[in-house]
N, C-alpha and C positions, 0 to 999 in steps of 0.2 A: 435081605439085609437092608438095614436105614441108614442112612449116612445123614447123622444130627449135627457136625460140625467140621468145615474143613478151613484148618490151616495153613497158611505159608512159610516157609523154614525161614529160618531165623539165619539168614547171611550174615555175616559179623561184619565183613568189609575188613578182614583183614589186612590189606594192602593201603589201607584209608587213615592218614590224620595220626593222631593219638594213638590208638588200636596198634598203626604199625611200626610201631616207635616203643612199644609197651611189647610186643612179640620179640622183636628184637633185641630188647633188654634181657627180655627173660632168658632168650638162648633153647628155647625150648619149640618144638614141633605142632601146633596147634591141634586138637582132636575135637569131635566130635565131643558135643554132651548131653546126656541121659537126661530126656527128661525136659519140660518147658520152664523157662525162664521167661526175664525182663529183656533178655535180649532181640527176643522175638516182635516188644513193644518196641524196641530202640529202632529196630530193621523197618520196622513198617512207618515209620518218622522220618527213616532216610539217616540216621544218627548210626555211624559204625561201633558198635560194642564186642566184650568178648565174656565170658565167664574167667575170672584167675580165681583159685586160692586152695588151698592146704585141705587134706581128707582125699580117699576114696570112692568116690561119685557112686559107685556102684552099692556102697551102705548108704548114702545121704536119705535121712526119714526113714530110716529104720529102726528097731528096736538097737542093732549091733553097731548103729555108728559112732564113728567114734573119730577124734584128729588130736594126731602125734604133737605133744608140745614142741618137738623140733621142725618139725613141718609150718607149725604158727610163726614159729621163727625165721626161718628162712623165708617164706612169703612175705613178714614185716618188712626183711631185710633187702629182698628185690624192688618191692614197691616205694619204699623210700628213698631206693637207690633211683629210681626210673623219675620220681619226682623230682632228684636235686637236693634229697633232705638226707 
């Protein structure tokens, strides 16, 4: 075996800033997520990030994904609440 590229996890900094103020809001349990993001840039910056929004992670770029217009909705509706708007 070749090992062509190695990675470092993408810490969110949960407990950090903004990040922990947007968890909090949400009311929800933070999980793991499938898969490489932006977050991973933001981690290696020292900037604490997190992934939020609406869908099934498990279809994302798939032929079967798909997000519930009520799910669009209540995402709208936490993130605007979290802003102050």
């Amino acid at each position: 075996m070749e090992v062509t590229e190695v990675v470092p996890g993408a810490l969110p900094g949960l407990g950090q800033g903004p990040v922990a103020s947007l968890v909090e809001a949400l009311g929800a349990v933070p999980r793991p997520k499938l898969g490489w993001t932006d977050v991973a840039r933001f981690t290696a910056l020292g900037t604490p990030a997190l992934n939020y929004g609406p869908g099934d992670p498990t279809l994302a770029h798939t032929a079967g994904e798909y997000v519930p217009i009520g799910q669009l909705r209540e995402c709208e509706r936490r993130l605007a609440a979290w802003l102050g708007g």
